[in-house]
N, C-alpha and C positions, 0 to 999 in steps of 0.2 A: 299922871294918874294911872293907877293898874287895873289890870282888870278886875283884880277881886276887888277897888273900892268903886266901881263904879255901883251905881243904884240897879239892887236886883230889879228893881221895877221897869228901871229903864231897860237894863239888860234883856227882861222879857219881852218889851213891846219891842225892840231891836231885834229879838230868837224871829218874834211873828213877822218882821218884816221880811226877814233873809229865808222863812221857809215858805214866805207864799210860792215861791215858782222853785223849781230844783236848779238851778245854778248854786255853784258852792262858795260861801261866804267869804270872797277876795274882800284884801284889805277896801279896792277903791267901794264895792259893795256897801262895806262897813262902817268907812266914810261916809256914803252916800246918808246911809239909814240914821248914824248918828246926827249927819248935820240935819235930817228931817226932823229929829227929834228934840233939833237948838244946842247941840254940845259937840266939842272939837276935843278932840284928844292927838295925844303925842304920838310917832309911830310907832315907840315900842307897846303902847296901851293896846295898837288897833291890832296888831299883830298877834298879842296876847287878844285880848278878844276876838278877834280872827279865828284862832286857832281853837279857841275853846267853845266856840258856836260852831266850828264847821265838826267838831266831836260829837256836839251835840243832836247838827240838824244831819248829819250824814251819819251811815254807819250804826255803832252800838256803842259809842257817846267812849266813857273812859274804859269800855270793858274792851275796846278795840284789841288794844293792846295783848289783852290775856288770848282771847280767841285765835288771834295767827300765833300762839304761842304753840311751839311745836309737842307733842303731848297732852295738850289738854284735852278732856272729854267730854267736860263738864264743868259751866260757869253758872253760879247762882247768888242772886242776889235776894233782900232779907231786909228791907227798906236802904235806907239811906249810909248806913253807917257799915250793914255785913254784907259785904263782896267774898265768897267762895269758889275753892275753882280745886279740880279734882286732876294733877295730873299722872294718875295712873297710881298713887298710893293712899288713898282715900283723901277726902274735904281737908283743905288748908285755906286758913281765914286771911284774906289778901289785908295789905295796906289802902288799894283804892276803895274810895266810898263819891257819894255823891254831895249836890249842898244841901239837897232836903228832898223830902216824900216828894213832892213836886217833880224835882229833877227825873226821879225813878220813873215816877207818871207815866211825864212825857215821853221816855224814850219807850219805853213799854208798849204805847199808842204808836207810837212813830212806826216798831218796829209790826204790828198788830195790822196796822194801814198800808204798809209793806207789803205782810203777804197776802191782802186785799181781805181782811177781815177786821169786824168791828169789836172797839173795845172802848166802853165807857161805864157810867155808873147804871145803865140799865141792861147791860153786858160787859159784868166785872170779873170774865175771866173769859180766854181764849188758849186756843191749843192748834198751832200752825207748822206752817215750814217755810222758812226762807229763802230767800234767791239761792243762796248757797250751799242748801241741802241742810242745817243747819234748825234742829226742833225748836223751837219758840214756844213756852208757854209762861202764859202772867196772870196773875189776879189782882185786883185792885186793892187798895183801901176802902171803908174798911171793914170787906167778907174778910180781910188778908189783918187781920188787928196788928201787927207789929209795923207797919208797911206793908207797901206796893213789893210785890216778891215776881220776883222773873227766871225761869229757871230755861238755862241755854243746853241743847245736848250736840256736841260738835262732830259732827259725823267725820270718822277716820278719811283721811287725804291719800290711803293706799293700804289694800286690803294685804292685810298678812298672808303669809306663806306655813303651812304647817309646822316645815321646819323653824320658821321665826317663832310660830307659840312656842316649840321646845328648846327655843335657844334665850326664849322669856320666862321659861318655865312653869309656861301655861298646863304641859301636859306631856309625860315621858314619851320617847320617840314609839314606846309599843304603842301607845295610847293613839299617837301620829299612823301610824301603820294600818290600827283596827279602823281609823275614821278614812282612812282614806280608801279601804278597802270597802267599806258599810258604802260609798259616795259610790264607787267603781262596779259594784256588783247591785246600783240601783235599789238598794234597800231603804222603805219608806220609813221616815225618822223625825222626832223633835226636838228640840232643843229648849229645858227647859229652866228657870234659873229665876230669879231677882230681879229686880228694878237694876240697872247697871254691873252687871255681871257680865255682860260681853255676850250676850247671845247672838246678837247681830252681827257683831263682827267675826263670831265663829261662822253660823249662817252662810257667809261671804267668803269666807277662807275656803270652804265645803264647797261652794257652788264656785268656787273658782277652780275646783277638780274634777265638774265634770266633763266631759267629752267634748271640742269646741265641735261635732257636728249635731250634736244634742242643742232643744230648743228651750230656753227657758222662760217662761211665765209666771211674775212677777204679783203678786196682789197688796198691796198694804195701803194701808190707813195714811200713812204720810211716809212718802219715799223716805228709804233709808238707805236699803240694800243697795250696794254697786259692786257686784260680783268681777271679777277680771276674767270676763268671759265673750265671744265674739257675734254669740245669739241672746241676748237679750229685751223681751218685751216686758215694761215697764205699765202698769194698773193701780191706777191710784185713784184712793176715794174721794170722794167729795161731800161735805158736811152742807145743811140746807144754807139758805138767803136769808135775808133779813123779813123775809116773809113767809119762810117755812117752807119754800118751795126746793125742788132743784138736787135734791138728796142722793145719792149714788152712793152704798151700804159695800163695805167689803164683799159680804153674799152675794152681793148680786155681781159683784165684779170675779169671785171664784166660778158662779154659773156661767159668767161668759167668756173668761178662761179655757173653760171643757171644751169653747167651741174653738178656740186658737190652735188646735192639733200640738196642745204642750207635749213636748218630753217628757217637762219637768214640771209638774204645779207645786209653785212656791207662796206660801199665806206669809207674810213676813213676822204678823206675829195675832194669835189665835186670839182673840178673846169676847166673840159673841156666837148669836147663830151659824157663823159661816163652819162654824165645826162641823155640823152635819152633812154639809158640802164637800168638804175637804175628806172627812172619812168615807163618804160616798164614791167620791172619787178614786181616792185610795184602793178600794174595793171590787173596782171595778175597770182595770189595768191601766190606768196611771200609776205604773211604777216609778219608785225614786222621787215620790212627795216629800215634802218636808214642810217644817214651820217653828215658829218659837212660840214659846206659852209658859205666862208668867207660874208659879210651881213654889214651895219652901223646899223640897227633894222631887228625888226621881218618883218614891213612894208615894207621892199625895196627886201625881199627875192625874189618876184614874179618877178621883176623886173632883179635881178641879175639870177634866172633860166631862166630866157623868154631870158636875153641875150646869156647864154652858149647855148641855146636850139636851136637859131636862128644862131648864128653861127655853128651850127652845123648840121644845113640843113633842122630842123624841122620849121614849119611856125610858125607864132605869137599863132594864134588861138589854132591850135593843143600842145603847148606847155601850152598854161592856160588849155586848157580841161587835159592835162594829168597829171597834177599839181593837181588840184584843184579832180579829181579821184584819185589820188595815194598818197597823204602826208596828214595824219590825223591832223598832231600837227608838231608846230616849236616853238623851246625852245631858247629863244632866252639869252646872256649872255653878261654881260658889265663889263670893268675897271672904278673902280671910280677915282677919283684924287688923293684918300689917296692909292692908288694902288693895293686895295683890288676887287677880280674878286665875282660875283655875279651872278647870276640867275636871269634876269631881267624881266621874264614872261613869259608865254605860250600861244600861238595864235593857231588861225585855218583858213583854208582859205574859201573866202565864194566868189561867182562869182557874177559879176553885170550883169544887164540890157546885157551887150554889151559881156557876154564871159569873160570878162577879171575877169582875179584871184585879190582879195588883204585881205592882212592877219587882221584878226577881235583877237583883245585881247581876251583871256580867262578868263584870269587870269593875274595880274600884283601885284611883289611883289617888296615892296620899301624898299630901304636903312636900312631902321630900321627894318625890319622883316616885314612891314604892308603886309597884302594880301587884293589886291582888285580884287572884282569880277569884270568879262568885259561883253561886247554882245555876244563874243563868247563863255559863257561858259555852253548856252545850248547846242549850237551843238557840244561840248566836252563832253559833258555829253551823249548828243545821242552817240554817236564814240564808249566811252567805252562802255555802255548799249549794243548796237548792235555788237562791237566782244563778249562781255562777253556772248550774247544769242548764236553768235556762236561757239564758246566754248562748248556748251551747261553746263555752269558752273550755272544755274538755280537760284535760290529763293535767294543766297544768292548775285546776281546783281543786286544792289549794294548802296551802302552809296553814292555815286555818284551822286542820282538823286534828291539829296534833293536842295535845294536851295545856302545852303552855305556848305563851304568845311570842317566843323570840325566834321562830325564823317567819316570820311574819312581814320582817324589812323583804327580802328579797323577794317575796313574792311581789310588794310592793310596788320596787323595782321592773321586774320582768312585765308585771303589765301597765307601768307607767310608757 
């Protein structure tokens, strides 16, 4: 008999037996449980069901597979039948599926109990991280009407190198030059961009350029960032109990950041009150902050700060003044259609007539590698000049001030 004819029923009460305790379902295990349950099967049956319970009650069941797959970013699953997995050229709809809503369920709870959070039909949806660094979020059936939906986001196993985005085609070697020089001369920056556009793994490419005797201070919702860096403090929040209790808000984790004597304060990525913080900070010589924050362009970021900032008790006004003193540069990133992510240019902000902030191109680099200069890429060029003088790093600031961006590498060079 195979495993696929044996009785899904039995198969079930067989899954409950082999995950009361975490030992992992050996064939004599699986013997065991069957003959508790009056039935002898052959050794290729126990084996095959061996092997397809221990998928089950270990691990992330048939998506194992895809996840050590080298490249992928992103596995998503869409009830029983859509298995998606993203690696690195937008959603490709796999061959694996599951045997039913059920199956998805379960592993979805498995995985939910994992990272010690509950998920059932009176908490049908959750948003974690797993042992392996690895974002975990699911919603049930049926908030979720087509199926139980699990969306996996696989955190990169080795942070890029500048030169690797330009040799992916992330972003022209000037593009590589200007960021690495904005990172070197402490200029406070965000990173803005999409659901999946790479902001974090820029983020970490960036923060792996700066100074290993610079101290960094880490803040995020659920670790992500893993800089290739040799000071790093890691600040991660905490969502309440199952009694409301227990809460620890990003905010409060960037207030006590101020007190870790950072370098560098890093928000991994912006999106509630803790703005007010961050730009306080900024303002008040934490140089060389940074953060990501979700955006459609560089243009709309003032916009989406002015709205976290206002709901968060700060006024219209006082939120463009604070913005427009505390963030030198926003790096702005896009997916193309061929599902290749990119660097899509560098802005600065500059204030109108009326107070209000809005983002002036720097620099803009197109599809093909082109770089085009903007209006904003004198007062970028002021930014670095004026940290580089404070620095006091002298005569050799900088290749910067010339007009266009190609000798730019060798300065790179000389103070790498």
């Amino acid at each position: 008999m195979s495993a696929s004819a044996v009785n899904p029923t039995l198969l079930d009460r067989v899954r409950g037996a082999l995950a009361s305790d975490a030992a992992p379902p050996t064939p004599a295990r699986v013997v065991s449980a069957l003959r508790a349950e009056g039935h002898l099967l052959g050794d290729a049956a126990v084996l095959r069901i061996g092997a397809e319970l221990s998928r089950d009650i270990a691990g992330a069941g048939p998506l194992d597979d895809l996840l050590a797959e080298p490249g992928v970013t992103d596995v998503l699953v869409h009830g029983p039948h859509q298995v998606w997995v993203d690696r690195g050229a937008g959603l490709e709809l796999c061959r694996i599926g599951f045997a039913d809503d059920a199956a998805v369920r379960r592993l979805a709870q498995r995985l939910a109990s994992a990272a010690g959070r509950r998920l059932d039909d009176a908490t049908p949806f959750v948003d974690a991280r797993l042992g392996d660094g690895t974002r975990f979020h699911a919603v049930l059936a049926p908030v979720s009407a087509g199926g139980t939906c699990i969306s996996l986001r696989v955190p990169r196993r080795r942070v890029f190198t500048l030169d690797e985005l330009v040799t992916e085609g992330s972003l022209p070697s000037e593009g590589a030059d200007l960021l690495d020089l904005i990172v070197k001369e402490r200029l406070a920056y965000l990173i803005s961009g999409g659901t999946g556009v790479g902001k974090t793994t820029l983020l970490a490419t960036l923060l792996s350029h700066v100074s290993s005797h610079e101290r960094l201070v880490l803040v995020e919702e659920a670790s992500e960032l893993a800089p290739d860096h040799p000071h790093v403090v890691r600040l991660e929040a905490r969502p309440p109990n199952l009694e409301g209790a227990g809460e620890i808000t990003v905010r409060t984790l960037v207030r006590q950041a101020l007190r870790m004597r950072p370098d560098r304060l890093v928000v991994g990525e912006v999106r509630g009150p803790e703005i007010i913080d961050l730009l306080a900070a900024l303002n008040t010589g934490h140089e060389g902050g940074c953060g990501t924050l979700h955006a459609n362009s560089a243009g709309e970021v003032p916009a989406r700060v002015e709205a976290l900032g206002v709901a968060a008790g700060l006024d219209r006004a006082a939120v463009h003044s604070q913005l427009a003193a505390a963030v030198d540069a926003v790096v702005h990133l896009v997916r193309g259609r061929d599902g290749r992510r990119r660097v899509a240019g560098i802005s600065v902000f500059a204030r109108a007539a009326d107070g209000m902030v809005h983002a002036l191109p720097a620099v803009e680099f197109g599809a093909s590698g082109t770089v085009v200069p903007g209006a904003g890429l004198p007062s970028l060029r002021a930014a670095l000049r004026r940290h580089g003088e404070r620095e006091a790093q002298g005569p050799s600031a900088r290749a910067e001030t010339q007009e266009d961006l190609t000798p730019v590498r060798a300065t790179r060079e000389r103070s790498a």
